[in-house]
N, C-alpha and C positions, 0 to 999 in steps of 0.2 A: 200301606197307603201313605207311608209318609212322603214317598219321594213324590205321590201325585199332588200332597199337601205342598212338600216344596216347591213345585213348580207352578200351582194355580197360586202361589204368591211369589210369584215373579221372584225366587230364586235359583241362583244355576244350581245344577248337581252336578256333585263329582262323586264316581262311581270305579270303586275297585275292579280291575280285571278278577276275572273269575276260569274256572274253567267249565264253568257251569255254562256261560254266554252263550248265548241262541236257543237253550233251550226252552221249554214253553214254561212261560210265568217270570222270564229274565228281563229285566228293562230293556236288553236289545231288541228283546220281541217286536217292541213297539216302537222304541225313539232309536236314534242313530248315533253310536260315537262320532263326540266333536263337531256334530250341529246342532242337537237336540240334548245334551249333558259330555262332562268331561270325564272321559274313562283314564285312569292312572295305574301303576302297578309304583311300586315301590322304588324304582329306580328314576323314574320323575315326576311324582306328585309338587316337590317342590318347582319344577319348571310350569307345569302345569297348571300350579295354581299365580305364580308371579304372570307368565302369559296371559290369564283370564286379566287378574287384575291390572297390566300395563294395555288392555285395549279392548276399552269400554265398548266400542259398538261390536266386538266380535262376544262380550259378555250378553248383550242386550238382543243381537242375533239369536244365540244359545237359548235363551232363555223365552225370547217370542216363538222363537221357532217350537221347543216344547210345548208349551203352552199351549199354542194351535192344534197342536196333533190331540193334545191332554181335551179339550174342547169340543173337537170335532170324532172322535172316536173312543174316548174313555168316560164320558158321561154316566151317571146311571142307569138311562133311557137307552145305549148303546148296550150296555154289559143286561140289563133287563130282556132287551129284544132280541141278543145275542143266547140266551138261555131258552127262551122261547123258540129260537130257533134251532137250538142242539135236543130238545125238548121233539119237536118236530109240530110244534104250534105255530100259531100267526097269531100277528098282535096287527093292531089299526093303527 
C-alpha cells in the first residue's frame, strides 16, 4: 500500500520496469506509465527523474491524474464491494 499512500499525498511515483508488468496485482493493472507514475529501467531513471523535475505541470499532471484514479476506484468501499462481488453477494 505504500505506493497508494504516495499518491493520496500528492506524491509522483517512480516505478521500475518489471517483467512482471500487467499482471494482476502490478501497478500497471490500474494506473498508466507516464500519466498516472514514472516507469524507469536502469538506462534512464536519471533522465526520467531530471524531466519530472524540470516541468512542474507535467509533475502535477502525474500526480492529479493518479490520485483521481486512487479515488475513484481504489477506495476501501471499492475493493469491500469488489469482494462481495467475487463472493457473489450484493451490498447496498
Amino acid at each position: 500500500h505504500r505506493i497508494i499512500d504516495a499518491i493520496m499525498n500528492d506524491c509522483i511515483v517512480f516505478n521500475h520496469t518489471t517483467p512482471h508488468a500487467g499482471r494482476l496485482g502490478t501497478l500497471e493493472n490500474s494506473l498508466i506509465p507516464e500519466q498516472d507514475f514514472v516507469q524507469y529501467d536502469e538506462s534512464n531513471l536519471q533522465d526520467k527523474i531530471q524531466g519530472v523535475l524540470e516541468d512542474d505541470p507535467k509533475m502535477q499532471s502525474i500526480t492529479q491524474s493518479a490520485k483521481s484514479k486512487i479515488l475513484n476506484c481504489h477506495t476501501t468501499v471499492h475493493r469491500a464491494k469488489q469482494i462481495l462481488k467475487d463472493l457473489n453477494l450484493s451490498c447496498n
